[in-house]
C-alpha positions as a Markdown table, in Angstrom:
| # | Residue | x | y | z |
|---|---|---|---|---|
| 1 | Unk | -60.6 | -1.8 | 99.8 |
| 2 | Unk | -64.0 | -1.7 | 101.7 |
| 3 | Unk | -64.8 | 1.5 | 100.6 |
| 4 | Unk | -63.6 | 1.2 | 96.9 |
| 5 | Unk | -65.7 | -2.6 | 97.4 |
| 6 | Unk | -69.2 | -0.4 | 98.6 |
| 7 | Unk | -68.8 | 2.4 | 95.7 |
| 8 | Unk | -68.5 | 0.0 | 93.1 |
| 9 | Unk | -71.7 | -1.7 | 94.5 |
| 10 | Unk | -73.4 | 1.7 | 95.3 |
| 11 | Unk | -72.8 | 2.7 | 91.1 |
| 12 | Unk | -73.8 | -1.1 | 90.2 |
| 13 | Unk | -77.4 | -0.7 | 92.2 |
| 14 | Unk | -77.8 | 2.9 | 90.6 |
| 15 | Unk | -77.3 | 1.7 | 87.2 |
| 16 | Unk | -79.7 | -1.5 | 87.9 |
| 17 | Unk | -82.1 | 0.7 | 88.9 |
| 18 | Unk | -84.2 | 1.9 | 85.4 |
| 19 | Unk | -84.5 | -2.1 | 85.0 |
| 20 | Unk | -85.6 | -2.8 | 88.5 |
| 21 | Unk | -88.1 | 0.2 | 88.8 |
| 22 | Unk | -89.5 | -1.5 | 84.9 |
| 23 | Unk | -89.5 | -4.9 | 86.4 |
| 24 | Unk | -91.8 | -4.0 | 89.5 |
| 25 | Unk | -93.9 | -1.7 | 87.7 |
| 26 | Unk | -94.5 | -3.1 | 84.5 |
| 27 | Unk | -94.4 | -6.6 | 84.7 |
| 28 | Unk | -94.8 | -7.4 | 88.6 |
| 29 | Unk | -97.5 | -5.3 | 89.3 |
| 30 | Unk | -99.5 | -6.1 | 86.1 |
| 31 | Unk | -98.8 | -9.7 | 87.1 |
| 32 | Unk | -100.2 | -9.6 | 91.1 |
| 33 | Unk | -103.0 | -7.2 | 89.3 |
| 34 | Unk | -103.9 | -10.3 | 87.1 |
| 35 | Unk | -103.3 | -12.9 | 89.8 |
| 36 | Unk | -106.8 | -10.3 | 91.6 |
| 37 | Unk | -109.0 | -10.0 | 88.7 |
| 38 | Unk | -108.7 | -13.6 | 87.6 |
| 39 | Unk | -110.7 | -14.6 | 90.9 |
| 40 | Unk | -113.2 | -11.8 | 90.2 |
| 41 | Unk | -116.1 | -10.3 | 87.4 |
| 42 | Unk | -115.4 | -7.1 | 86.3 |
| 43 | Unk | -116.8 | -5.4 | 83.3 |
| 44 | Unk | -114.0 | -3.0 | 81.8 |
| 45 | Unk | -116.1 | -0.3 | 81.5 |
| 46 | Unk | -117.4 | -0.5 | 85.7 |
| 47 | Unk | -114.4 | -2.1 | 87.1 |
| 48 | Unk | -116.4 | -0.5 | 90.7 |
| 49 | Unk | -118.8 | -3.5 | 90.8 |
| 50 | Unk | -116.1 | -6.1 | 90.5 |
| 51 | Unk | -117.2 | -9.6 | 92.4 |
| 52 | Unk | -115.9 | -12.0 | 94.2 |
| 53 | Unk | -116.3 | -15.5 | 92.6 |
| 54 | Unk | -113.5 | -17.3 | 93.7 |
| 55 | Unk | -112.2 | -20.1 | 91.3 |
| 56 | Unk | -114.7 | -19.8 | 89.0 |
| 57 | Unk | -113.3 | -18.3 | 86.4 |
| 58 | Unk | -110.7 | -20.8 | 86.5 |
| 59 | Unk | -112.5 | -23.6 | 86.3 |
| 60 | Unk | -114.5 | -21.7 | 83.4 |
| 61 | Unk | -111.1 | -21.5 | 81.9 |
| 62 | Unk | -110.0 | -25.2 | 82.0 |
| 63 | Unk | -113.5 | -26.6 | 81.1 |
| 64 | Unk | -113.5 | -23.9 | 78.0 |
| 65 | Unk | -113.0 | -26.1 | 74.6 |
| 66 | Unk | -112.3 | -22.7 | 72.5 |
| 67 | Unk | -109.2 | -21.9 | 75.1 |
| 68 | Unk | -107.9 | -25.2 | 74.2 |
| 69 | Unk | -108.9 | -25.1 | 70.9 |
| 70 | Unk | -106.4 | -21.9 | 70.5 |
| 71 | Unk | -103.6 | -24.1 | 72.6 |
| 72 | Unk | -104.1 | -26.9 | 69.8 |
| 73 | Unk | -103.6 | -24.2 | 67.2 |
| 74 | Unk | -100.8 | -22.1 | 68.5 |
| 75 | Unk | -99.0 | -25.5 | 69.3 |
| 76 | Unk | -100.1 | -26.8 | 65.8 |
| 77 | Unk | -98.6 | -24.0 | 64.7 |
| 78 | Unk | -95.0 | -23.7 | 66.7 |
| 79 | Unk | -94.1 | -27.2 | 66.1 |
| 80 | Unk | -94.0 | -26.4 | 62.3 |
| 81 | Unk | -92.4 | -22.5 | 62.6 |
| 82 | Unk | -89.8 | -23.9 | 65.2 |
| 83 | Unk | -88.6 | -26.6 | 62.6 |
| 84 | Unk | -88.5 | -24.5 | 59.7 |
| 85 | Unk | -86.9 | -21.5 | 61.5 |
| 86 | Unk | -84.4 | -23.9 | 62.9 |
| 87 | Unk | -83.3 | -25.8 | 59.9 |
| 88 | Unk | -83.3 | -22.6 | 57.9 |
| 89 | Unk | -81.1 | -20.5 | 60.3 |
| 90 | Unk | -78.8 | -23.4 | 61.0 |
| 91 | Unk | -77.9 | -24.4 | 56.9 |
| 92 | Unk | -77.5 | -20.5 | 56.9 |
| 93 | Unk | -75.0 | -20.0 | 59.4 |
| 94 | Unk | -73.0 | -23.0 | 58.1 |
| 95 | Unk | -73.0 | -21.3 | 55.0 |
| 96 | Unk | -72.5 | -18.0 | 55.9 |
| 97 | Unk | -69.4 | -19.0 | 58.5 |
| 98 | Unk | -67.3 | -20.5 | 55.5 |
| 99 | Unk | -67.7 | -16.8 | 53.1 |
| 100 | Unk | -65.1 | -15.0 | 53.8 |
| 101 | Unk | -65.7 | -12.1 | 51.9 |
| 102 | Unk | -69.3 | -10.1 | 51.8 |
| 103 | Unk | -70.2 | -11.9 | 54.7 |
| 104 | Unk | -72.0 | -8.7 | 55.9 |
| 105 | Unk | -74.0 | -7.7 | 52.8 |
| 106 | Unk | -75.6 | -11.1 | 53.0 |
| 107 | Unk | -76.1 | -10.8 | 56.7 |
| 108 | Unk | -77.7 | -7.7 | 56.3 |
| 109 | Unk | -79.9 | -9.0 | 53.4 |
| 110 | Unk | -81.0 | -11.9 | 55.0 |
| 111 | Unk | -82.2 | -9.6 | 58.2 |
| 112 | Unk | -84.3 | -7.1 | 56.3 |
| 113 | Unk | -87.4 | -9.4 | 57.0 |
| 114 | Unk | -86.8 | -8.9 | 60.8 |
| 115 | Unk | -87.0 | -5.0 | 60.3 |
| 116 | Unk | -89.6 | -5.1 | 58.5 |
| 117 | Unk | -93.0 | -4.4 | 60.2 |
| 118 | Unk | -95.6 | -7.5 | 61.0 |
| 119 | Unk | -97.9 | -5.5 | 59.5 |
| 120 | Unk | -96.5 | -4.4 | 56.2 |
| 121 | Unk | -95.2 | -8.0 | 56.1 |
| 122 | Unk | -98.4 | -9.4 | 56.1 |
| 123 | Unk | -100.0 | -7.1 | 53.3 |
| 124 | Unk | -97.4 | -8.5 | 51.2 |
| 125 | Unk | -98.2 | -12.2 | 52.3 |
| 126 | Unk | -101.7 | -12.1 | 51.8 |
| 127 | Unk | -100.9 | -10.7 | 48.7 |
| 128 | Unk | -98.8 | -13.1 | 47.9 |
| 129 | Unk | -100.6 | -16.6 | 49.3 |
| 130 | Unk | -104.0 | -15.4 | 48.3 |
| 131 | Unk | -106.0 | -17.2 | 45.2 |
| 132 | Unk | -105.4 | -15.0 | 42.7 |
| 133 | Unk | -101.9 | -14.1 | 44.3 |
| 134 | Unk | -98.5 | -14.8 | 41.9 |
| 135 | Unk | -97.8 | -18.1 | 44.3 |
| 136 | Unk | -100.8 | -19.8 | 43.3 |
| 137 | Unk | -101.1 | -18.9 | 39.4 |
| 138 | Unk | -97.6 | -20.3 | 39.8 |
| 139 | Unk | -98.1 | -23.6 | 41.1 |
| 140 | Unk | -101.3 | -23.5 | 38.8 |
| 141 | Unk | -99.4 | -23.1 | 35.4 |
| 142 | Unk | -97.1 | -25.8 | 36.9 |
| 143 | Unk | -100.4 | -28.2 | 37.5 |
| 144 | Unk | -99.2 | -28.8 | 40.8 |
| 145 | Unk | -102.5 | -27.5 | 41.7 |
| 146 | Unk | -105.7 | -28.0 | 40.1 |
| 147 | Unk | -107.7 | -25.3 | 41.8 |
| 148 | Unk | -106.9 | -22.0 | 43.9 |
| 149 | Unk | -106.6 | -22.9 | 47.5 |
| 150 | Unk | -108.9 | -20.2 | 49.8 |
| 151 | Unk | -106.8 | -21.3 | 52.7 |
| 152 | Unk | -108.2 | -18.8 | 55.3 |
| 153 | Unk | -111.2 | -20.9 | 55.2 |
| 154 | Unk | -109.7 | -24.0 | 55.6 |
| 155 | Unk | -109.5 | -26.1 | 59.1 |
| 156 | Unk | -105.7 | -27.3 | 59.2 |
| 157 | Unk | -104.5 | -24.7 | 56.7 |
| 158 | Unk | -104.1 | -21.4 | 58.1 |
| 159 | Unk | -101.7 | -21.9 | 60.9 |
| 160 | Unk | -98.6 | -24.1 | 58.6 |
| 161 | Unk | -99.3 | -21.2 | 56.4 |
| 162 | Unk | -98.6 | -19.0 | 59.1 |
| 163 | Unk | -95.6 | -20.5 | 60.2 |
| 164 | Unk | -93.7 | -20.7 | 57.1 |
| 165 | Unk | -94.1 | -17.0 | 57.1 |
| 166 | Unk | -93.4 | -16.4 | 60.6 |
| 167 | Unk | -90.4 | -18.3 | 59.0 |
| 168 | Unk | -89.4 | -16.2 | 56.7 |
| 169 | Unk | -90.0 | -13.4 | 59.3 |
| 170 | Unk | -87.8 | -14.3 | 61.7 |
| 171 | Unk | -85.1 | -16.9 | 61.0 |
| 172 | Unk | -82.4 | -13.9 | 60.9 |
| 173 | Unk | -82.3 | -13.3 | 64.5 |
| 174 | Unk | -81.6 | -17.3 | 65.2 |
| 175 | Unk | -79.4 | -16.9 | 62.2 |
| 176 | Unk | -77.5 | -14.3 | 63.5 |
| 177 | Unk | -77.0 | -16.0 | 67.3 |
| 178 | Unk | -76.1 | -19.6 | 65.7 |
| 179 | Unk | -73.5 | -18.0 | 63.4 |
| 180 | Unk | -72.0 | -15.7 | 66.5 |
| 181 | Unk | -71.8 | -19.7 | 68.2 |
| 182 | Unk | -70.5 | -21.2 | 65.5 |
| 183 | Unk | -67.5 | -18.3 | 64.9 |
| 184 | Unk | -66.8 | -18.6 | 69.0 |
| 185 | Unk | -65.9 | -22.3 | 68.8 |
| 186 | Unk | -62.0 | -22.9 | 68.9 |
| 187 | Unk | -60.6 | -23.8 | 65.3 |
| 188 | Unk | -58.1 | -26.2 | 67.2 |
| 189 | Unk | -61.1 | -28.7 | 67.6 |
| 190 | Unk | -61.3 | -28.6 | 64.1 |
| 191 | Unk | -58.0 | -28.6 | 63.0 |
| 192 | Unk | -57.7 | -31.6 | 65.0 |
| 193 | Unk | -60.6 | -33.4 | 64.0 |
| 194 | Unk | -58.8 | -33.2 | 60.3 |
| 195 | Unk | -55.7 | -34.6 | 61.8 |
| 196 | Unk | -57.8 | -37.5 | 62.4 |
| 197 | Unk | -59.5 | -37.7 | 59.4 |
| 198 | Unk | -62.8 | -36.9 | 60.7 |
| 199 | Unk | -65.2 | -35.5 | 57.6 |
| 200 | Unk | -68.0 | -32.5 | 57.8 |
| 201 | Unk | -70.3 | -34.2 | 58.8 |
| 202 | Unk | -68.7 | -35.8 | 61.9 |
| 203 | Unk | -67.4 | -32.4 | 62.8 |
| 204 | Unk | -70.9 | -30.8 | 62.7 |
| 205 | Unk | -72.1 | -33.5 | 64.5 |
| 206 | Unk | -69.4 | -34.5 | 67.1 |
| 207 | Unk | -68.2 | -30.4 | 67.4 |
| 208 | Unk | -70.6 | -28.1 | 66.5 |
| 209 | Unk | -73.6 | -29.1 | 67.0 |
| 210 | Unk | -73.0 | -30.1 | 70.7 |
| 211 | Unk | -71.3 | -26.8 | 71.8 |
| 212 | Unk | -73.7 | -24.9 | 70.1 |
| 213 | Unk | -76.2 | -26.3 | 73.0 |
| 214 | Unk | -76.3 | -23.1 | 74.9 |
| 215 | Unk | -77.0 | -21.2 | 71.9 |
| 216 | Unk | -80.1 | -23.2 | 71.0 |
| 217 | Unk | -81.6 | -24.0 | 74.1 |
| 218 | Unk | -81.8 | -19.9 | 73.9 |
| 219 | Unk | -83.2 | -19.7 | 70.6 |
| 220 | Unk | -85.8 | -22.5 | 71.1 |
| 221 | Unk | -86.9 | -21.1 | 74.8 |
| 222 | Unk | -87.3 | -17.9 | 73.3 |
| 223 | Unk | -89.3 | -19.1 | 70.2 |
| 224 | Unk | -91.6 | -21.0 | 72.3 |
| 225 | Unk | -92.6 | -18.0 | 74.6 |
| 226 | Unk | -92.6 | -15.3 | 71.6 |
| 227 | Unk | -94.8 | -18.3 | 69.2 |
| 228 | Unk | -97.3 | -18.5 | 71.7 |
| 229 | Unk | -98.3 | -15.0 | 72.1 |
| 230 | Unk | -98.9 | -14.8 | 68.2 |
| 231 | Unk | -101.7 | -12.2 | 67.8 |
| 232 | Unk | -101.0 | -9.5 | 64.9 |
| 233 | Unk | -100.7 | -11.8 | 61.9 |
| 234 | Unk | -103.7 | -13.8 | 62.9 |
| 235 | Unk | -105.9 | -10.5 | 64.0 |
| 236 | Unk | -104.6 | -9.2 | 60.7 |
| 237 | Unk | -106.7 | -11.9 | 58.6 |
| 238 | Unk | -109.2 | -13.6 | 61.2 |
| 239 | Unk | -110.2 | -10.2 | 62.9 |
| 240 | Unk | -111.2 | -11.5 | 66.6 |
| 241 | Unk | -113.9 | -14.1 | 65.6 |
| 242 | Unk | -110.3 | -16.7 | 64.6 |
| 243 | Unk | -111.9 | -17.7 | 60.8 |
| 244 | Unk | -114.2 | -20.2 | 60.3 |
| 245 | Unk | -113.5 | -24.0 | 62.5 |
| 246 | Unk | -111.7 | -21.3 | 64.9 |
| 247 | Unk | -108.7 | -22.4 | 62.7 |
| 248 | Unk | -107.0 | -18.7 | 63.3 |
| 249 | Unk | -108.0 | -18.7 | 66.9 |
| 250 | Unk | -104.8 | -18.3 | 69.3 |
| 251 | Unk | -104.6 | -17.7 | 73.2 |
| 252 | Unk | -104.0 | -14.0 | 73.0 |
| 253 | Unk | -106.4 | -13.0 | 70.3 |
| 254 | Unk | -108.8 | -15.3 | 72.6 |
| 255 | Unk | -107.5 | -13.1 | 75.3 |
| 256 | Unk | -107.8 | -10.0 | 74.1 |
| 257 | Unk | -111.8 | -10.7 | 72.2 |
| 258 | Unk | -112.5 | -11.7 | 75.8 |
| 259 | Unk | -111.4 | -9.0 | 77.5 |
| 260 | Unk | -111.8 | -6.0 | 74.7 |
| 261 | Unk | -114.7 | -7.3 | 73.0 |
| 262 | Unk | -116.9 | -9.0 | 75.6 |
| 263 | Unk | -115.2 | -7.1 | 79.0 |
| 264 | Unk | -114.9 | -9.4 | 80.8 |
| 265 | Unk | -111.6 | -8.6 | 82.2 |
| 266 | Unk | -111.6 | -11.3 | 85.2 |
| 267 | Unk | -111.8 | -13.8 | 82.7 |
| 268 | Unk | -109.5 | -12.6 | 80.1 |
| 269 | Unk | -106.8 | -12.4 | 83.6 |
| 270 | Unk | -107.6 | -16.4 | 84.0 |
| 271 | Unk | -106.8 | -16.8 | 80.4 |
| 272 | Unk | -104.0 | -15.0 | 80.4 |
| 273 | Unk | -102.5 | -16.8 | 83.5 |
| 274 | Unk | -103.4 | -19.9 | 82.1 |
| 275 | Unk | -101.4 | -19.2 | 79.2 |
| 276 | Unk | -98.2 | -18.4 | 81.2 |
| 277 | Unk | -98.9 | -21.9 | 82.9 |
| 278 | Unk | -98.5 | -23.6 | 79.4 |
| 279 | Unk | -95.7 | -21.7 | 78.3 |
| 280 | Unk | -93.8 | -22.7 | 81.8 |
| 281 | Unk | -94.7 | -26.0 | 81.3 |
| 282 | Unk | -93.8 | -26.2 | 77.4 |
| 283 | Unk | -90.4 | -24.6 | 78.3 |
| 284 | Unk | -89.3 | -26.7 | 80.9 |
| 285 | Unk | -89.7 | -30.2 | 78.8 |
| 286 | Unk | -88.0 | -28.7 | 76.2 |
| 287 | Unk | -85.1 | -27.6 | 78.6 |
| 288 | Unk | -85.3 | -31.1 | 80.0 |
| 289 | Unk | -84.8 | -32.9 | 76.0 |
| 290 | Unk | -82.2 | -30.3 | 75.5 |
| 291 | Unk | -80.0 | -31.0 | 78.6 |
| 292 | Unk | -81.1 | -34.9 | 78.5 |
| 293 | Unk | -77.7 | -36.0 | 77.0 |
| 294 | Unk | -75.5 | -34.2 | 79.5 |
| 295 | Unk | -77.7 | -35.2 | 82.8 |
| 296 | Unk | -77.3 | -38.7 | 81.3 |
């Protein structure tokens, strides 16, 4: 039993292995690498005369109002892309789990967004949103507008506008998990709910809704830490200067304009560090309102 115990653990560590061998290379290293750099100056192109400067950069970082100024954005921006992508993929899956029959073809419809490259998705949208795009002759000839809106110089425009297509980008994949929760619950509870004359609404609310918890708390922690690291979709339109009023700035393309652009890779570590700080931070409140009812 030993033996058969210490081969079975033997294949389990062989078959970890690829994983742990990508774990410590690519994301432990690079992540005691940045830890280094952030406490020092180096120029990209003579990372040789790297210096010391202690917490400098640091302090540069949290004293730096265009770092915070991509927080406010990408924040500005989460809190409208998390609501819509939620609500969205939620009334889908409730629809979706009562068709019985091509269930699949509309599943696979509603996901060809998500295979679709950020790229060639954003051609389209610019396409689309821009001032003499379809959308706004539209809302023209409906006078719901009165003039074309040039929303990439806007302050408070660009980043809703971003997250109703990040929307539209991405609502599949949460689709897609919610639905998998909602066809895993036990139709028992349901049945019995009936039995005592409970409507819908009660049975989303008293059944579904609260053991679909896990699934949620997964969707939401992962749209946090994915929506904070936006960078092709606003690098696609801003380039790295983030539009005029910095309204398209975010922490990576500030990241990567710092690092790329100016080479100042020490600095670009902090930012990047400083980043992971908020996204920790974000992620755990949002774990703590999630599980509030249940510690309670």
């Amino acid at each position: 039993m030993f033996k058969s115990f210490k081969r079975e653990s033997t294949w389990g560590y062989l078959f970890s292995l690829p994983w742990i061998v990508y774990f410590l290379v690519f994301l432990t290293y690079p992540m005691f690498l940045a830890v280094k750099m952030s406490f020092q100056t180096i120029n990209v192109i003579e990372p040789q005369k790297a210096q010391f400067v202690g917490f400098g950069n640091w302090i540069k970082g949290i004293q730096d109002p265009l770092f915070w100024q991509s927080i406010f954005n990408i924040i500005y921006n989460q809190s409208i892309f998390i609501f819509l992508t939620f609500v969205i993929s939620l009334g889908l899956a409730l629809l979706l789990k009562k068709i019985t029959k091509g269930s699949g073809i509309f599943r696979a419809i509603y996901f060809l967004p998500v295979v679709t490259s950020v790229a060639a998705a954003m051609i389209i949208f610019e396409f689309l949103a821009s001032p003499n795009g379809p959308v706004q002759h539209a809302l023209l000839q409906m006078n719901m507008l009165s003039d074309p809106v040039y929303w990439t110089f806007e302050k408070w425009l660009p980043m809703p506008i971003l997250a109703v297509f990040n929307s539209w980008k991405w609502f599949a994949i949460q689709m897609i998990i919610l639905l998998g929760g909602m066809l895993s619950i036990d139709r028992q509870l349901y049945e019995a709910a009936e039995v005592d004359g409970a409507n819908w609404w009660i049975q989303f609310w008293k059944i579904t809704l609260p053991l679909l918890k896990p699934q949620i708390l997964f969707v939401m922690t992962m749209n946090v830490i994915n929506g904070m690291q936006m960078f092709t979709e606003v690098f696609m339109i801003f380039d790295l200067q983030g539009g005029p009023h910095n309204s398209g700035l975010t922490p990576v393309l500030y990241l990567y304009k710092t690092g790329f652009d100016e080479m100042s890779m020490g600095y670009a570590s902090t930012i990047g560090l400083l980043l992971a700080i908020v996204i920790l931070i974000l992620t755990t409140i949002q774990w703590m309102l999630i599980n509030r009812n249940e510690d309670e």
